[in-house]
Structure formats: structure tokens, C-alpha cells
C-alpha positions, 0 to 999 in steps of 0.5 A: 703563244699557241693558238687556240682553235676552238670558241671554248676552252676548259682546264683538264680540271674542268673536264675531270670535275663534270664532263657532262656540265662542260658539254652542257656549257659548251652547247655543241661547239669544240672544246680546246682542253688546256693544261698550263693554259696550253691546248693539249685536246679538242673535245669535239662532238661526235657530227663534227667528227663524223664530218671531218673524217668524211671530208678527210676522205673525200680528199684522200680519195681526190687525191687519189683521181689525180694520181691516176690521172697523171698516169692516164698516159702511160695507159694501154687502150683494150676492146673487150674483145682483146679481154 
């Protein structure tokens, strides 16, 4: 069985029926949207998005750091008078 990542889950056929009342219902949290009694969508409010896509950047730009700083040797040291 496939794990579900959410405390509240819904059928298409809920969310098709009263999107409104499902959020309602669901008061703030992650919605796990199943088909088959399997997940297919998270519905996810828009501060959770929001968040995710700041902390997904924060990585992607720490990786980036740690990138150039295993280049950090290769560098060539310059006074800005050689500028």
C-alpha cells in the first residue's frame, strides 16, 4: 500500500462535488486526493506552497555555495589594482 503524506484525504469525487466544503472541512491542512483509494494529488494551501518553494530554494542556492566552494582552490587571487 502507498503511503499517504497528508492527515486528510478526499476522493476526486469529493473535490469534484464541493471544493469549498472539502477545504472547509480540511481546516488548513494538506489534502491527499485519492483515486482507487490511491494518492494522485495533494491539495496544499497556498502558505504551505509558498513555504516549500522558499525552503526548495534555500537548498538549491546552499548547494550552490557548496559548489563553488569546492572550487575555491582552483581560484586566482587579484587586487583591484590587477582589475
Amino acid at each position: 500500500m502507498q503511503q499517504i503524506f497528508a492527515s486528510f484525504s478526499a476522493s476526486i469525487s469529493e473535490l469534484k462535488k464541493n471544493p469549498t466544503a472539502l477545504l472547509n472541512k480540511a481546516d488548513g491542512e494538506v489534502i491527499a486526493i485519492l483515486n482507487h483509494n490511491l494518492p494522485t494529488a495533494y491539495l496544499v494551501p497556498a502558505g504551505v506552497y509558498e513555504l516549500l518553494l522558499s525552503k526548495l530554494e534555500d537548498y538549491e542556492l546552499g548547494e550552490i555555495v557548496n559548489a563553488r566552494q569546492a572550487e575555491k582552490p582552483l581560484a586566482i587571487e587579484v587586487t583591484l589594482d590587477n582589475l
